[in-house]
C-alpha positions in Angstrom: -75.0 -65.4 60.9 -75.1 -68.6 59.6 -74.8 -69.6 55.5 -78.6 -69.1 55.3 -78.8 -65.7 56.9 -75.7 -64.7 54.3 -78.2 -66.1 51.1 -81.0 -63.9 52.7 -78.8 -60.8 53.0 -77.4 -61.9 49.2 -81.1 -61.9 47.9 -81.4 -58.5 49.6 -79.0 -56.8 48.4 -79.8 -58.0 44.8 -82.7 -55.9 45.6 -80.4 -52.9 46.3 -81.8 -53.0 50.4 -79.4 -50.4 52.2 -80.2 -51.7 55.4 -78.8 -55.3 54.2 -75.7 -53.6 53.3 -75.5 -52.1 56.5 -76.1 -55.1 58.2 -73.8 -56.9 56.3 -71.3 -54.2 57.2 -71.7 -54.7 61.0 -71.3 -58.5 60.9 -68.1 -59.4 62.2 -68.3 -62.7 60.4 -69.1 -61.5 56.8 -65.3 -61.4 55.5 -65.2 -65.3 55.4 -69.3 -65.7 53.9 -68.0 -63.6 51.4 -65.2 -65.4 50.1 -67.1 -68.3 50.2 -69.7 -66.1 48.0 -66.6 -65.3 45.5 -65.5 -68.5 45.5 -68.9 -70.0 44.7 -69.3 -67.3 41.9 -66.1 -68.7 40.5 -67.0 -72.2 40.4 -70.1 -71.2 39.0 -68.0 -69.0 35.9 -65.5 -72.8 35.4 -68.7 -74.7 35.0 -70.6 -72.1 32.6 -67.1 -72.0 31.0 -67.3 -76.0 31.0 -70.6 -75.8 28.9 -69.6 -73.6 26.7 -66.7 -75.1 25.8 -68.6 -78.5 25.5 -66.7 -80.1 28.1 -63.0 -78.6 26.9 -63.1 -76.2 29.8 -63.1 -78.5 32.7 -59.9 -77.2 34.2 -61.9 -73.8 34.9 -64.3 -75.8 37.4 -61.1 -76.1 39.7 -59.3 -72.8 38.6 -61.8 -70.2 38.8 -63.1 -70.5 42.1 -59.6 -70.0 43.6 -58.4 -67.3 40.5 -61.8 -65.7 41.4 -61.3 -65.2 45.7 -57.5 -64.2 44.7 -58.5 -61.8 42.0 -61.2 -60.2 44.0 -58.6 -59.3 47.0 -56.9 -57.1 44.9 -59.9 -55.7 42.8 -61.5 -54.9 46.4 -58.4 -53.5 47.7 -58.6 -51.2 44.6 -61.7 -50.2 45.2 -61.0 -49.8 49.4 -58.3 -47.1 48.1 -60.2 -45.1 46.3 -63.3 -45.4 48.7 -60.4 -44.0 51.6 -59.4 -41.4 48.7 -62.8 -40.3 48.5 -63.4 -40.0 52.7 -64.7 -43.9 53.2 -64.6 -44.8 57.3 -65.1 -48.8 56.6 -62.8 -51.3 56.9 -61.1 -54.2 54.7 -62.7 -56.5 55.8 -66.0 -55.6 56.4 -65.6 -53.9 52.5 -64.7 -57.1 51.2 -67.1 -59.4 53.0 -70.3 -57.4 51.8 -68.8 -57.1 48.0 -68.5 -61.2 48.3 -72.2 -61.6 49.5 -73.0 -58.6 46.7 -71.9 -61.1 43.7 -74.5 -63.1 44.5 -75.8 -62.3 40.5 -72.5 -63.7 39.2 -73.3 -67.2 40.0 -75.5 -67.1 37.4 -72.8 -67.6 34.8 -73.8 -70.7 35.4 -75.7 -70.8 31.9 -72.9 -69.2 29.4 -74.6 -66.0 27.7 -77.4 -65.2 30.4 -74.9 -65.5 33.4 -72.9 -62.5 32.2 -75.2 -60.5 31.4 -76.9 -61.0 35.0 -73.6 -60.4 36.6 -73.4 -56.6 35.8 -76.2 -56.4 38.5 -73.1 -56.6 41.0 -72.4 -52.9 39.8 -75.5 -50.9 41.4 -75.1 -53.8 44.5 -70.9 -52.5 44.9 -72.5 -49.1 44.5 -75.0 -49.8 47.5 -72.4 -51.1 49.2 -69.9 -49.0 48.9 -71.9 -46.3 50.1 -73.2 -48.2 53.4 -69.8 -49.7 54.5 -67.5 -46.4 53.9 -70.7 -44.2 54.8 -70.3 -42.4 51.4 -72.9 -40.3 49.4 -74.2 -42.7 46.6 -72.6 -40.1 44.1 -68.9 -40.9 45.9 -69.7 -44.6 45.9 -70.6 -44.4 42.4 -67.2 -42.6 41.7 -65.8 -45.6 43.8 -66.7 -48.0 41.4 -66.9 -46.6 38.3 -63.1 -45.0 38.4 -61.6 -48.5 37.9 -63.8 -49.9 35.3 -63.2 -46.2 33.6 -59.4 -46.8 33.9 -59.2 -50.1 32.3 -61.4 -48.5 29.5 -59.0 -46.0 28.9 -56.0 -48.2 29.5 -57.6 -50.8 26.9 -58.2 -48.1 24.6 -55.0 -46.9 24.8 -53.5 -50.6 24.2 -55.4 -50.3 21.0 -54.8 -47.0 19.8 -50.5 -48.0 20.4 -51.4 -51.5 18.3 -53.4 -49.7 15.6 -50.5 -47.0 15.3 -47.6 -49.6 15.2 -49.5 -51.4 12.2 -50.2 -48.8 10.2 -46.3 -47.5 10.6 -45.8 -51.2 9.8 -47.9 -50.7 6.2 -46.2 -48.0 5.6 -42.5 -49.5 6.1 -43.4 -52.3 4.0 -44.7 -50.2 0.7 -41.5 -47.9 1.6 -39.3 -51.7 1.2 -41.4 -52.5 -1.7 -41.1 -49.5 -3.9 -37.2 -49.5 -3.2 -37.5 -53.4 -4.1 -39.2 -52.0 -7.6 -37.2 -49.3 -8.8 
């Protein structure tokens, strides 16, 4: 399939088409389309980064695309782990190449505020995904996807609750230090 084809299945799978995702998920090709797709998502992040920052960014225009492909092998591996956890058949590759075409939505972070927002489309599109290359339930593919985004909640939350503990221990250490500094 040719770069064309790849947008065509891209726009599809925007529209949450199943038999895109299987298609996609048959292509022997699709693992490089899709870290072109990543890595075209990325550069489009370091340029909305670039406008935001009113030109102080530029550095992301060259970073992101390459932090984004890297970043994604691991966040897809994840996500291949759990899908095998959960009884997935697909393979790496395949996985990964159909995720890449799925973030299709992220290259709208083009335009700073809109682009982020659009890019949480890529969830219900892993979801379809997910489901279609691993030939999971959409209930399993949704548990796929939405176990490491709960993880990082809770590890985030956790990172908070430690920092908000250790500050209020702090408050209290210093008005212990200051009374004894008083009497």
């Amino acid at each position: 399939m040719d770069f064309k084809g790849y947008l065509t299945k891209g726009i599809d799978l925007i529209k949450l088409s199943r038999p895109a995702a299987d298609a996609l998920a048959q292509d022997p090709d699709v693992f490089n389309a899709g870290m072109l797709f990543v890595a075209i998502s990325g550069l489009a992040g370091g340029i909305g980064a670039t406008i935001f920052t009113f030109g102080a960014g530029a550095f992301a225009i060259i970073f992101w695309p390459i932090a984004a492909v890297l970043l994604s092998f691991v966040r897809v591996f994840i996500l291949f782990v759990i899908a095998k956890i959960l009884g997935g058949t697909g393979s790496y590759k395949s996985y990964y190449g159909a995720l890449g075409i799925g973030v299709m939505p992220a290259w709208a972070s083009v335009a700073p505020v809109l682009g982020p927002v659009l890019s949480l489309w890529t969830i219900p599109i892993a979801v379809i995904v997910t489901a279609s290359v691993h030939k999971l339930s959409t209930a399993r593919a949704v548990l796929v996807v939405i176990i490491p985004m709960l993880l990082v909640f809770l590890a985030f939350a956790l990172m908070v609750a430690v920092m908000g503990m250790a500050g209020v221990m702090n408050l209290f250490h210093l008005m212990h230090e200051n009374r004894r500094i008083m009497v």
